[in-house]
N, C-alpha and C positions, 0 to 999 in steps of 0.2 A: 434231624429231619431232612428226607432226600425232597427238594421243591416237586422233580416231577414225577416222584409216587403219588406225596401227599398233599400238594399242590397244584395237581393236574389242570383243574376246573378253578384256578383263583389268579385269573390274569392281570383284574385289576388291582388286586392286593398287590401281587410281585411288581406289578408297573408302580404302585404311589412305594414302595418297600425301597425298592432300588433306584429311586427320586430323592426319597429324603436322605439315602448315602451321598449321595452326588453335592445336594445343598449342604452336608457336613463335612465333606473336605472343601467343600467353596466357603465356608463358612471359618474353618478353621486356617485357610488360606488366608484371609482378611485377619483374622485375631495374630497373627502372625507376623504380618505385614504392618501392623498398628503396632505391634511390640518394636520392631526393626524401628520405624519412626520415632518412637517413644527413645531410643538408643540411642540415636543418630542425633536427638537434638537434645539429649543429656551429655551427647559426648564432645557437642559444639558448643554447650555452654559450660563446660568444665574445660575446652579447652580456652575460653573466653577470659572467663576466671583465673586461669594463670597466665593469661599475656595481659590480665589486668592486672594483677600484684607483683608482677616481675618486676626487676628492679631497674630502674632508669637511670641516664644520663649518664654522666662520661663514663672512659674507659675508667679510672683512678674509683667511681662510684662505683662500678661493677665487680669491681673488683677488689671490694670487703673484703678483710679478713678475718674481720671480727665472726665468731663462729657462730653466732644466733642469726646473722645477716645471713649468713653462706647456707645455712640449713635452709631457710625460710629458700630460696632459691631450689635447694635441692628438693626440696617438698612440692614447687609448684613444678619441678620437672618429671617429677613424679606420679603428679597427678596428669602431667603433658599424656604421658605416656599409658598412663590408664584410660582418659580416652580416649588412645589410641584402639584399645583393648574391646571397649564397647562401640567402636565402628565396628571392630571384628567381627564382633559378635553379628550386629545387624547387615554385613556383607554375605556371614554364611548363613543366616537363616534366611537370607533373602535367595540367594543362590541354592542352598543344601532341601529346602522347605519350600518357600512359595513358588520358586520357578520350579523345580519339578513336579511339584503336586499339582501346578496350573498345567503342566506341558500332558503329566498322569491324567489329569481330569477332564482334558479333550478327548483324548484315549477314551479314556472309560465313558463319557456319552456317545461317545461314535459309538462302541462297542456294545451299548443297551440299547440304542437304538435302531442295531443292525437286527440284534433277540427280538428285540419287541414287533420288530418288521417284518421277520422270519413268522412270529406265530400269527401276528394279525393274516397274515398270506396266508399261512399254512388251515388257518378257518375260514377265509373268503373262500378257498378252494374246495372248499368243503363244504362247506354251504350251495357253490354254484353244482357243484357235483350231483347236492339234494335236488336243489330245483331241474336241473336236468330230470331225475328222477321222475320226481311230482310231475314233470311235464309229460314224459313218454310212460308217465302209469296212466293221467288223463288222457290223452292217446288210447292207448290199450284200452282202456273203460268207455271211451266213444266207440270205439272201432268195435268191439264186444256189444254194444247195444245195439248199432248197425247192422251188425251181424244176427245174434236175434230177431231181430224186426225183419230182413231179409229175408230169414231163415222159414219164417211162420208166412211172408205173405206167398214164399213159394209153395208152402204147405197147402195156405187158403186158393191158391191159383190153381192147384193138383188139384183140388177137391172139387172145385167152381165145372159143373156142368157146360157153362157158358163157355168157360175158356178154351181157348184152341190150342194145339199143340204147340205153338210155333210161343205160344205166350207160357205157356208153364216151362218150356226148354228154356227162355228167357228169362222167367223167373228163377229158375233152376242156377243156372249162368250166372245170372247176378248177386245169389247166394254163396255160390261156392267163392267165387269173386271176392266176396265181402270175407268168408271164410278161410279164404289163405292171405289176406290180407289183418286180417285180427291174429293169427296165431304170428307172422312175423312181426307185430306188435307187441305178441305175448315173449315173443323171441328179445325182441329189443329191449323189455322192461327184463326181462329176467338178467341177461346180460348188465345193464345197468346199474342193475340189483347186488347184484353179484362186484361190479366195479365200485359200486360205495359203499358196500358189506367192507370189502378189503380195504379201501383210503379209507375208511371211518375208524376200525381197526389199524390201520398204521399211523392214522392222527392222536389217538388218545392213550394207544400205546409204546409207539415209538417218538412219533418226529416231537410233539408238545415236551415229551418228556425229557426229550432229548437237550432242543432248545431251553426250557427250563433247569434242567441241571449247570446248563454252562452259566446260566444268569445267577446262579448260585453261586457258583466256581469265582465267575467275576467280581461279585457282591463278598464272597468271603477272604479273596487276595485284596478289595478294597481296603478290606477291614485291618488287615493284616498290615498294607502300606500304612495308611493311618496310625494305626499300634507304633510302627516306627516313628512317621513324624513326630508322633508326641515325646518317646522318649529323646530322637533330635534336637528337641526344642531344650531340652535340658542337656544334652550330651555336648553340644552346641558351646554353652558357656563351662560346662567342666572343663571343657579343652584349655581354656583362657583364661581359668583359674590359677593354673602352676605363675603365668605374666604376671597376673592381679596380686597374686600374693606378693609377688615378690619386688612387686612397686609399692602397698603396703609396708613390707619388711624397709625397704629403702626409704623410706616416710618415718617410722619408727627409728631406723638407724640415724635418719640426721634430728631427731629428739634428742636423741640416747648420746650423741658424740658431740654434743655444744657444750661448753667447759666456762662456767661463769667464770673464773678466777681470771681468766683470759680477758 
């Protein structure tokens, strides 16, 4: 669908259309920002949790060698460092995701607001252009019935036995008067005529259109950043999976290498 072929005439649809985009990255901004927090204080309390089970007091206590002791350490150093892993995470989605798509989503209402402003103007102008019109055709249709009425009482004064010369020259006078003052009337509305023939025809077929396609253009690159952040949000923690595992794998390996007989 091109908006400004077939959208020409549907201003307030494309205005509530390109609204609800706008509340869905501010909205996917927040659910994002909620995940970051959620991470951030999963990853404070897993670091809590192992500087709670670590092992205390003297040097001679920490330094077990019994191998069920040593793992247990190595396990909560392990998980140290996994939430290390999910601050990461909520540092780059805070960074990678909600600060650019908030920095994007100023852009992007500037940028529909400037469209929306462009066509609201581009129909004030259009409108004023009518009324202009309206006005100097009412013009022209006063000045046209002046002119008849002129026209006939010079007629009736030619006719009037009574009248003198000097009075039907004056009526004469004051018809033609009225009569080249109605045709530069008919002169002005034609002119007019002809200047909102042409802005009516470059409103509906170019500039609306015009403006409307880029609100397209705008609304479909929205769509498209969007598209990214979501897969972001997942790509996000792939990255931090090869760490994760491999604090896992190191959790498993101090299971795997404690040696009862010891």
């Amino acid at each position: 669908m091109d908006w400004g072929t077939d959208l020409w005439d549907q201003y307030d649809h494309i205005d509530k259309h390109t609204q609800s985009g706008l509340d869905l990255v501010e909205r996917y901004i927040k659910f994002v920002k909620e995940r970051t927090e959620i991470e951030q204080s999963y990853a404070k309390q897993l670091r809590n949790l192992s500087k709670k089970y670590a092992k205390r007091g003297g040097k001679e206590e920490q330094d077990c060698k019994f191998s069920n002791h040593a793992s247990l350490q190595e396990i909560l150093n392990e998980l140290n460092d996994y939430a290390g892993q999910r601050e990461l995470i909520a540092e780059n989605m805070m960074t990678g995701i909600c600060v650019d798509l908030t920095k994007y989503l100023q852009d992007l209402k500037q940028e529909r607001k400037t469209h929306l402003t462009d066509a609201k103007k581009a129909q004030q102008n259009l409108e004023i252009s009518f009324k202009q019109l309206e006005s100097i055709k009412k013009r022209f249709a006063k000045e046209w019935a002046e002119t008849e009425k002129a026209t006939q009482q010079a007629e009736k004064t030619e006719n009037d036995i009574n009248a003198t010369r000097l009075d039907v020259e004056k009526a004469k006078t004051h018809a033609h008067g009225r009569i080249h003052t109605a045709e530069e009337c008919r002169n002005d509305y034609a002119a007019q005529l002809q200047k909102y023939n042409k802005e009516q025809n470059f409103f509906y077929y170019t500039e609306i259109p015009q403006i409307f396609n880029k609100m397209q253009d705008m609304d479909e690159l929205r769509i498209r950043r969007m598209a990214e952040g979501y897969c972001q949000f997942a790509d996000i923690e792939k990255k931090v999976q090869p760490i994760i595992s491999k604090c896992l794998e190191g959790i498993s390996t101090a299971g795997v290498k404690i040696n009862e007989k010891q």
